[in-house]
N, C-alpha and C positions, 0 to 999 in steps of 0.2 A: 239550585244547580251549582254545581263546583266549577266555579274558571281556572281554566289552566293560564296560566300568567304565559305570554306568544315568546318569551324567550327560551322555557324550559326545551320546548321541543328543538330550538335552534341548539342548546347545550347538547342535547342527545345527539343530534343529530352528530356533533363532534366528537361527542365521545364513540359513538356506534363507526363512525368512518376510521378509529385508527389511534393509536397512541398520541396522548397530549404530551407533548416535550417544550418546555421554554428556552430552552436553546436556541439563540438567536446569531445571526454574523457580529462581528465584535467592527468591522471595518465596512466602507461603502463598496460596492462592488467596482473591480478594476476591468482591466479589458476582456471585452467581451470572446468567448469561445472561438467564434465564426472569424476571427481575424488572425486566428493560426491555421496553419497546414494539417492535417489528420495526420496523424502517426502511418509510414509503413509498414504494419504489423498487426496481428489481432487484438483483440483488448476482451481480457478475461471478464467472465460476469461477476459481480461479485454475490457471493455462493452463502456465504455465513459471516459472522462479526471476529471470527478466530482461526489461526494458522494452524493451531493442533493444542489439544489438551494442556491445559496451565501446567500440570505437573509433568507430562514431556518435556516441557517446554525450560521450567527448572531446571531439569536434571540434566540436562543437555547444556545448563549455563546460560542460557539464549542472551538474557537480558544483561547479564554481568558484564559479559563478553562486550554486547552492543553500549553501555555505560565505559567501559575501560576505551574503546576504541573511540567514543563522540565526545571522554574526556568532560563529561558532566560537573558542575561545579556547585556545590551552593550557591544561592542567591542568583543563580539563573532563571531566565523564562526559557520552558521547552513548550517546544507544539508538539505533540502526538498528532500528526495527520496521517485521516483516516485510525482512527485512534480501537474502534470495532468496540473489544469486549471492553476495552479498558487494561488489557492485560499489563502493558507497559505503564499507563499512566499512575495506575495504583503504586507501582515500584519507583516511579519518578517524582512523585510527591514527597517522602522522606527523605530524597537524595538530593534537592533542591533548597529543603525547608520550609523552616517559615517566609526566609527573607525572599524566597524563591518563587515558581510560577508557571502551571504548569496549564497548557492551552490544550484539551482534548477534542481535535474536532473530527467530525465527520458530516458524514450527507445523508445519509440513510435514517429516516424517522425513529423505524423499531431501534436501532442502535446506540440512538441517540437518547430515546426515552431509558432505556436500558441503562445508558453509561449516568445518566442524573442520578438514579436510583444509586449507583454501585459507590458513586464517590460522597455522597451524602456524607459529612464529618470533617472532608479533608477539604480543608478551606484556604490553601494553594492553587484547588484546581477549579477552571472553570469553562465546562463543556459547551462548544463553540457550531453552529452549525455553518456548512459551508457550502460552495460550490460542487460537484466536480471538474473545475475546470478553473475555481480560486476558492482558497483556504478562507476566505475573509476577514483575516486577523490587521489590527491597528500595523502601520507605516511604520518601520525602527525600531520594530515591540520585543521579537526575538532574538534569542541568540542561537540557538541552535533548535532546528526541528531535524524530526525522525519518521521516515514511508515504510514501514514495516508489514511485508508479506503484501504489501499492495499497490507497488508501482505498476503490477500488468494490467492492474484494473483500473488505469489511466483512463477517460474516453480522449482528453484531449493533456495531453501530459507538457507539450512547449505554452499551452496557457495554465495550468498549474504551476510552473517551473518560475515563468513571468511573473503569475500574482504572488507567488509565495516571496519570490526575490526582493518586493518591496517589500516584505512584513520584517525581513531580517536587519539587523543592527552589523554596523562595520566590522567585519570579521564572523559574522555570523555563520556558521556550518550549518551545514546539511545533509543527514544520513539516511542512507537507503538499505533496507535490509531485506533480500530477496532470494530465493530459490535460482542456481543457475540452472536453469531449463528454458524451453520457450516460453513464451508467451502463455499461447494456448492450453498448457500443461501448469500454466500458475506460478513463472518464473518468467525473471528477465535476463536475457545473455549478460555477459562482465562489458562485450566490447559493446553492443547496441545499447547498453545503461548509458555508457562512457559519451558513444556519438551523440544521444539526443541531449543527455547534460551539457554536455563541450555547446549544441546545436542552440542550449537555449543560454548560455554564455557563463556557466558554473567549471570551475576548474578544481578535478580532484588532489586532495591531497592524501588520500590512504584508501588500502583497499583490505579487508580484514576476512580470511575464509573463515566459516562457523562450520559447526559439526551441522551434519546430515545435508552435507550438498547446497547449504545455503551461504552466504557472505555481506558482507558491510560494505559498502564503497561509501565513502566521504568524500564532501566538495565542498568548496569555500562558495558562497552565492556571489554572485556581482552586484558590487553598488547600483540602486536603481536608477541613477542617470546614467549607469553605461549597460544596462540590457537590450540585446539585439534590437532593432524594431521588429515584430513580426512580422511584417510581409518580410525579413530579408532572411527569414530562419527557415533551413530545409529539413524536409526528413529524411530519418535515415533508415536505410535500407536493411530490412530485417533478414537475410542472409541464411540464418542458422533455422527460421520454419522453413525455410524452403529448403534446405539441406538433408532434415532431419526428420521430416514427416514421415509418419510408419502409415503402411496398407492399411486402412480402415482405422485407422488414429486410435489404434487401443492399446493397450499394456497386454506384450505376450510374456507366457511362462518362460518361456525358453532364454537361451541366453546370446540367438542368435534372432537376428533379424532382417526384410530386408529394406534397406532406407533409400529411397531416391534425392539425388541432385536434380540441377536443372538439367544436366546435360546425358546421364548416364545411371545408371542402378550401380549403387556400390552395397558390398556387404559390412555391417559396422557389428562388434562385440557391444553387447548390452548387459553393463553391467547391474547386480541385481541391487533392488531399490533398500536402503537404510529402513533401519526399524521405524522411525519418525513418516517416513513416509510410505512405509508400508501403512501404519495407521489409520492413516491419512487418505487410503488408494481406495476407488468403489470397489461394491463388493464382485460388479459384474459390468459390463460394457453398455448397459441399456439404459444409461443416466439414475440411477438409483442413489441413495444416498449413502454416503460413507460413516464411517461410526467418526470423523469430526464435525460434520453437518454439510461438508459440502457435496454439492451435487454437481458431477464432471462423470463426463465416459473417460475420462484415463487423468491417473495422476500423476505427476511426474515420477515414474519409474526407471528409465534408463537413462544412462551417459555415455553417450556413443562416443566408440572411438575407433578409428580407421581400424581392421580387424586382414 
């Protein structure tokens, strides 16, 4: 009779539950989720590992743009948080160097497996699993990180903001690069980025508009012996979903619509959506998938503006 040796079945058993990733945190864990406030606002799901096709995404400049503005430097450490396909981190690896260093981190297992596969070669980078609610990177490691296309999918963003605070080095930046839409729709407003940054003790110094409706804001992090305490950090008040929300939360054709405030029904002109996010937009309101991967009853299509 053949013995099966009692650990294979434990191997399988690992391999059958889900992708093997070595990816591990680089730092001990900081302060725990539950000791921040919840955001006033929805928090998107996160849908897929990418904002829209690498080659849109070129041609549109995306990443040029977001390097010219975070002022990248050889011999720096960046972090890629929430770093998804890899799109950026690949690009931030020649820009950095050898003497340079580039931290890819995410939460998501498939993505994570995915992005070890992708950077195999580039021996600058080293993919970092984290938190959603701490990046996990070493105390003074960074100088600059980048939340690209996925600050809405924060669940707890004043404990992200905290732990990442301690990983930055004095003068260290930090770039956020988002869709101005709601939340809900896969974007964060310019002013409610601004409150919850200011809210967890980061001060901008630039704010950079990108083609197809999206933007850069940049912030200096706070030394970590001067970050708020969390019980004294409030949230901030999300404003513009409740402003903007359309009847049955779907992308119409038309170029009118009509949007409620809290107080009154106003009518707003709805401008029609950029090629990128047309792309980008399902094909039908029934949660279906869109030719980028993601799965949303509405993408962000309009920009209301008082009409």
């Amino acid at each position: 009779m053949i013995r099966i040796p009692t650990l294979i079945p434990a191997v399988l058993a690992v391999v059958l539950a889900g992708p093997v990733c070595a990816a591990e945190p680089l730092a001990p864990a900081g302060a725990p989720a539950d000791a921040f406030p919840k955001p006033d606002r929805p928090v998107a799901e996160i849908v897929a590992p990418r904002w829209s096709s690498e080659a849109a995404r070129d041609k549109a400049g995306e990443f040029a743009e977001v390097a010219r503005g975070m002022g990248f430097a050889p011999g720096e450490t960046v972090a890629d948080i929430g770093a998804g396909s890899g799109y950026d981190v690949v690009r931030l690896s020649p820009l950095v160097g050898p003497g340079g260093r580039v931290l890819a981190e995410d939460v998501t297992p498939d993505y994570l497996a995915a992005l070890e596969t992708r950077v195999k070669g580039l021996a600058n980078v080293t993919v970092v699993r984290g938190e959603p609610h701490d990046p996990r990177l070493p105390p003074a490691s960074v100088d600059a990180a980048i939340l690209v296309h996925m600050y809405h999918e924060i669940t707890q963003p004043f404990g992200l903001l905290y732990n990442l605070a301690a990983a930055m080095r004095p003068g260290g930046r930090v770039g956020i690069v988002d869709a101005d839409d709601i939340p809900s729709r896969h974007g964060t407003p310019p002013a409610l980025l601004r409150c919850e940054l200011t809210a967890a003790g980061y001060r901008e110094t630039g704010f950079h508009p990108l083609k197809d409706g999206a933007y850069l804001a940049v912030f200096a992090a706070p030394p970590a012996d001067q970050r708020p305490s969390p019980e004294t950090i409030r949230p901030c008040r999300d404003g513009a979903t409740r402003r903007w929300r359309l009847p049955g939360d779907r992308c119409l054709g038309t170029r009118t619509a009509q949007a409620f405030t809290l107080s009154q029904p106003k009518v707003v002109s709805i401008a029609a959506p950029s090629p990128m996010m047309q792309a980008a937009a399902c094909s039908s309101d029934s949660g279906s998938t869109n030719p980028s991967g993601r799965s949303s009853r509405c993408w962000p299509c309009c920009s209301a503006s008082s009409a």
